[in-house]
N, C-alpha and C positions, 0 to 999 in steps of 0.2 A: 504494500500500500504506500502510494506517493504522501509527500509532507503534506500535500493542502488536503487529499482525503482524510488524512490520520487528525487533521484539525476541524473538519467537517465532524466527521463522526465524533470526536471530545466532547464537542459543543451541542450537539445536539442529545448527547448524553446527562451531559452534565448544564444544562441550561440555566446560570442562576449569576448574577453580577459579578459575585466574588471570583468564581471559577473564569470565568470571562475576563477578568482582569488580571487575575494571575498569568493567565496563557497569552494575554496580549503582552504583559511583561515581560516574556521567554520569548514570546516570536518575534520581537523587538531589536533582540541581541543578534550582535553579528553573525554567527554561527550560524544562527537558524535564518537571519534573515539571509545569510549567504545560502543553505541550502535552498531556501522556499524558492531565489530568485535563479538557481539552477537550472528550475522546470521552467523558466519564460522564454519564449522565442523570439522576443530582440531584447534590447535594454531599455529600450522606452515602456518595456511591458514591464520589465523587472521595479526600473523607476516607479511606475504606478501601481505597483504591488508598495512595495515598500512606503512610500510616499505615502498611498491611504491609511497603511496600517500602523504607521506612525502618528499619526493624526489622529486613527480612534484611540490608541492609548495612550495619548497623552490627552485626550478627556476624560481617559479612563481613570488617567492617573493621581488626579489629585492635588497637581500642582498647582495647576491652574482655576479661574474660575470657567463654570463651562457655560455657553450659551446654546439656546436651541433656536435654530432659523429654519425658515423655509426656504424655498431652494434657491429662488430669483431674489435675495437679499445681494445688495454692495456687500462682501463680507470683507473688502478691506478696512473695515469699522471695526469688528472684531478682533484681527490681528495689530490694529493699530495700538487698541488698549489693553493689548497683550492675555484676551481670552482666546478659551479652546474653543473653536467652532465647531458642534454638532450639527448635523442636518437629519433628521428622524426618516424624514421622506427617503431619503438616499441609503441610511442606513436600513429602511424596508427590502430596499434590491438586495442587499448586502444578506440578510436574514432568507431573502428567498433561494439567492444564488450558492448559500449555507446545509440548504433544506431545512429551515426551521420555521417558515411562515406557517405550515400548518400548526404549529403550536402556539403562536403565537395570534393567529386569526381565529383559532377555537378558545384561546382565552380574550380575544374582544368580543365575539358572541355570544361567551357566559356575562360579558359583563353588560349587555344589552346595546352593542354599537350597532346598529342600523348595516342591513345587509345591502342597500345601495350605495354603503361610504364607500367612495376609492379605495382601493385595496394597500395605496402607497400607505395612507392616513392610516385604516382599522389594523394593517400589521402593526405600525407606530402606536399604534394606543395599543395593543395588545401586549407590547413589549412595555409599554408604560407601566400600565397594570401589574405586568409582572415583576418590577424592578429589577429588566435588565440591562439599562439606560444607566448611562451616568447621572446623576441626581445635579438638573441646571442651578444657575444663578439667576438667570434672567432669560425669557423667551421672548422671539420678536417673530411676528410675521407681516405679511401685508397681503392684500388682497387680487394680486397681479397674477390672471392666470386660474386662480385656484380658491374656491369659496368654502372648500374641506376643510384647509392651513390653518384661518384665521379662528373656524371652530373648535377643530381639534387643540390647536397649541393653547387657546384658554383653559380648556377642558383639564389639559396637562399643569397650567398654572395652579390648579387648583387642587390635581391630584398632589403636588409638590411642596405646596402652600403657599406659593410665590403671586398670589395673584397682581400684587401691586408691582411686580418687577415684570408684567409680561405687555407688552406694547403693540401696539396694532400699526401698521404703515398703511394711510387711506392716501392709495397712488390712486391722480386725477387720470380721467378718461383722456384727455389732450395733453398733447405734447408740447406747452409756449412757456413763455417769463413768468409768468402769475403761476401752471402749475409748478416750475421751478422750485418758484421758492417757496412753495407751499409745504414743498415736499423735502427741499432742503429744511427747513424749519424745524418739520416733523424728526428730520436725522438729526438735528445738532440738538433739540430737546430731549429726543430720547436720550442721546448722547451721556447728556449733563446728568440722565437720573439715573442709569444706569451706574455710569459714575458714583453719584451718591450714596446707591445702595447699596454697592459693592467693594467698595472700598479702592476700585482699580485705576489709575490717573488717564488724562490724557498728555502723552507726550508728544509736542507739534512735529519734533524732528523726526520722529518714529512714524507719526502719521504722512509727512512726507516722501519716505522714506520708503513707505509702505505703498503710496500712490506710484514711488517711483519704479518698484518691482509690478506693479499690475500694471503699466505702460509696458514694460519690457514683458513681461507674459505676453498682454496684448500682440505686440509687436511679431513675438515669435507664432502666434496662433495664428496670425492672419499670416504671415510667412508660408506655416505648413497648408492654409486654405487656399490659396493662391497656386501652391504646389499642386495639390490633390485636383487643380481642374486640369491639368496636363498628364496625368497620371492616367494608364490606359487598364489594370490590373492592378489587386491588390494581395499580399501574402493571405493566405486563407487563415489565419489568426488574426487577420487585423481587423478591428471593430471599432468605429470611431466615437458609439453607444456606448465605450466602457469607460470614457474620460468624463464622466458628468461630475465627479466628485473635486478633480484639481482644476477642472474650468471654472466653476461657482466656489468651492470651497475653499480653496488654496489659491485663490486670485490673490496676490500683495504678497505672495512668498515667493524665496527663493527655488524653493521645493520646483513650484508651477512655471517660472522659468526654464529650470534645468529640463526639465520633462519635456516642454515642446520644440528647446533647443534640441534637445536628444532624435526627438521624433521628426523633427527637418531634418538632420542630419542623413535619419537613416531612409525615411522616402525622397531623398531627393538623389542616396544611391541608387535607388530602385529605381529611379527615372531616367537617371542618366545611363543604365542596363537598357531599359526599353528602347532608349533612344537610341543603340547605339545598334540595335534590332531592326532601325528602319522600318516599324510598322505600320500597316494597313489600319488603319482605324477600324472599317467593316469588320476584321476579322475577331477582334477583342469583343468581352460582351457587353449584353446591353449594359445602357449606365441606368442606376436607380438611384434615387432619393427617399431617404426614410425621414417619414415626418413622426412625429412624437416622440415615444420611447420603442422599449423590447421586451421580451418576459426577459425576467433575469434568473429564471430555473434555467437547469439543462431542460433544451427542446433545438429540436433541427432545424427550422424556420430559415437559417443562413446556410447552410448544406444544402438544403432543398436549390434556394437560390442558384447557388454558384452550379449544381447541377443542372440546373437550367439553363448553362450559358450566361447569367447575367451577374452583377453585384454591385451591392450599394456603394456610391462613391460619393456621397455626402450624405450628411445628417443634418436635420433642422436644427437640433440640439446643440452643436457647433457652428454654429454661425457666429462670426464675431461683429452684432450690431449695434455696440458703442463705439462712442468717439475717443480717443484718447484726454487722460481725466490731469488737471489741474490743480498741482501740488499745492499751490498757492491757493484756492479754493477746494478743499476737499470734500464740502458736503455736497458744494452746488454741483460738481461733479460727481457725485455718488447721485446725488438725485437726476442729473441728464442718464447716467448710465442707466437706471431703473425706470425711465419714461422710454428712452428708447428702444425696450422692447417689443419688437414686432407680435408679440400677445398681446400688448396695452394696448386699450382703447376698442376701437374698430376692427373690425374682421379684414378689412383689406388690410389694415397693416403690414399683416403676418399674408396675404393673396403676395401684397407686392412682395414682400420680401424672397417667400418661396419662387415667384417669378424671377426675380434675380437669379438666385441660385443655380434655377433652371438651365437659365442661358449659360450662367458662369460656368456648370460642368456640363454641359451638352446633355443635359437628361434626355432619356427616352422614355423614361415612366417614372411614378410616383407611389409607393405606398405609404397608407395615413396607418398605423397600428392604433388600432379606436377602444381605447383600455377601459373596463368596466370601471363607472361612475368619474369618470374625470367630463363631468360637465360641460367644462366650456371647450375643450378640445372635439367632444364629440359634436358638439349643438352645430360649429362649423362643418361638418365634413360634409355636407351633401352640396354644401355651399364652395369649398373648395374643391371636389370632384367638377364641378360643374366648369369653374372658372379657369382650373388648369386645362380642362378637355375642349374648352376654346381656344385654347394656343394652341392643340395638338399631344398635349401630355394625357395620357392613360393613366388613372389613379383607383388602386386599388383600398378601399377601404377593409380595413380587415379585422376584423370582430375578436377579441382576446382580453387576456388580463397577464399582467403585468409583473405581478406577483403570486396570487391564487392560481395555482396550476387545475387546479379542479373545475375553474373557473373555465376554461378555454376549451375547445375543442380540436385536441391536436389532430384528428382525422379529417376533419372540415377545412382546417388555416391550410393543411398540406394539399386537398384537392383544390380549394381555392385559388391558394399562392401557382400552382402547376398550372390550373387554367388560365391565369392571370400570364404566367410569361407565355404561354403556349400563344397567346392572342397577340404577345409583345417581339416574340421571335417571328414572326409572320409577316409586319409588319414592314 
């Protein structure tokens, strides 16, 4: 049995904070992190091993104070006043991709969560419930995207007893000066009570500091997006769905730099191979676009694909749609960062933006992965099938869950997904 099954199976055994924090302790250390990072097939995977799992234990660990966010938070707020960033949601894929959601989704249904919540949210509150969470200081969410977040993380406020330390982000529907600083406002307030209550400072040079490594992240992410529209084939390990944790969470660290330096590094070998191939475009396969997420259990879904001749060569999830942010102003720039999401506001937002992308990698098709009770991702989709299939894009909606594997129907997504290219290989 490999390291990461032998830590699969621990943990699903032993399911309970303490044990979880001891074992995050040991796989921490060189040795093991040197083993675990053995079984990766390039270094940018190994970095994203290591890098995440860094990261949960030291909110495991105790040093710090820990905060809990939603996903689309500025989280260079949090590394600026020197807390550990949690993200519940993210750590739901992490719990599925574990095999522990079922345990943890039969203990949110004993506790009466509603069987239509997003599966990201009810795994998180199941794990709540169970206290196998690290116990926050302070939660924050907002309502960008996702109207679970802002009910769930109260709910947690309260299992916690923090209610007075947990803050809500009401990001306006428009994108101008007035929502600016609306929302700037709302960051530097919360800011200051967080502060208060937690006894943690804010240091300007740190915060600067911090702006200056998420420019350089930035920097490097749109480098490797840039790259990836010239790219004609990808290694069949590479998943561009597995970096949602150092895109959002480790944005203003060092960590999140090194990792997409890394990963320019090594697809832009890969390209300079292809190129040196003189390839036929026709001949490579089709290109696809993946909108939303993925189940994060094992399931073939991306095997299927590439058996089909085809493979996703971007993700909506990786798009880099801020502007680069302003040391000298750090909140108003945490606030343009957080409006200019192509989810805020208007549904065309997020039409255009996908349209970009389109063209930027030459897609040939689209699939929406339409994940049980994520609201506003689904309420769109018959609305973006329609609008990409007047450019000429194919868009497959495709019915699943994300985490509840019981939830999906892996004989239906596989005839589906097969129909679906069979229609796109013809074309």
């Amino acid at each position: 049995m490999g390291v990461k099954e032998q830590i699969k199976t621990n943990v699903q055994r032993n399911l309970n904070q303490q044990y979880i924090k001891r074992l995050l302790g040991i796989i921490v250390t060189k040795p093991v992190l040197y083993a675990y990072g053995r079984t990766a097939r390039s270094i940018s995977y190994k970095y994203l091993n290591s890098f995440s799992i860094k990261s949960i234990q030291e909110a495991y660990s105790g040093k710090k104070p820990v905060g809990f966010g939603s996903i689309f938070l500025p989280y260079e707020f949090f590394h600026s006043i020197g807390a550990s960033p949690f993200l519940p949601e993210v750590m739901a894929g992490f719990t599925a991709s574990l095999g522990l959601a079922d345990q943890t989704l039969k203990k949110a249904a004993s506790s009466w969560y509603s069987q239509d919540l997003c599966t990201f949210h009810r795994s998180a509150s199941g794990a709540v419930e169970m206290d196998i969470f690290p116990r926050p200081s302070f939660i924050i969410s907002s309502n960008l995207a996702c109207d679970a977040a802002q009910k769930s993380f109260y709910h947690y406020s309260r299992v916690y007893g923090i209610e007075k330390q947990c803050y809500l982000l009401d990001v306006p529907y428009e994108n101008n000066h007035e929502a600016v600083d609306y929302l700037s406002g709302q960051l530097r307030e919360t800011a200051e009570n967080i502060i208060k209550g937690t006894g943690l400072k804010m240091d300007m040079d740190k915060f600067s500091e911090t702006i200056r490594l998420s420019n350089e992240f930035r920097k490097w992410a749109l480098k490797v997006n840039i790259l990836r529209r010239k790219l004609l084939d990808y290694p069949s390990y590479y998943n561009g769905l597995n970096f949602i944790l150092p895109f959002h969470g480790l944005a203003g660290t060092k960590e999140a730099v090194i990792l997409y330096k890394q990963m320019y590094i090594e697809l832009s070998s890969l390209l300079e191979s292809q190129q040196r191939q003189s390839p036929d475009r026709k001949s490579y396969p089709r290109r696809l676009l993946w909108m939303h997420l993925k189940p994060y259990y094992n399931n073939d879904i991306f095997e299927i694909i590439e058996q089909s001749d085809c493979r996703v060569v971007f993700e909506e999830i990786n798009n880099v749609y801020w502007p680069e942010l302003d040391p000298g102003k750090p909140f108003e720039s945490m606030a343009r960062k957080v409006l200019s999401h192509p989810l805020s506001g208007k549904i065309s937002n997020r039409i255009k933006a996908l349209k970009q992308m389109i063209s930027d990698y030459d897609i040939d098709g689209a699939v929406l992965f339409s994940h049980w009770g994520c609201r506003h991702s689904n309420a769109g989709a018959r609305i973006i099938k329609d609008s990409l299939g007047k450019i000429g894009i194919p868009v497959l909606v495709l019915d699943g869950d994300c985490v509840d594997r019981s939830n999906s129907s892996a004989g239906q997504i596989k005839t589906r997904l097969q129909g679906y290219m069979e229609i796109l290989n013809s074309k």
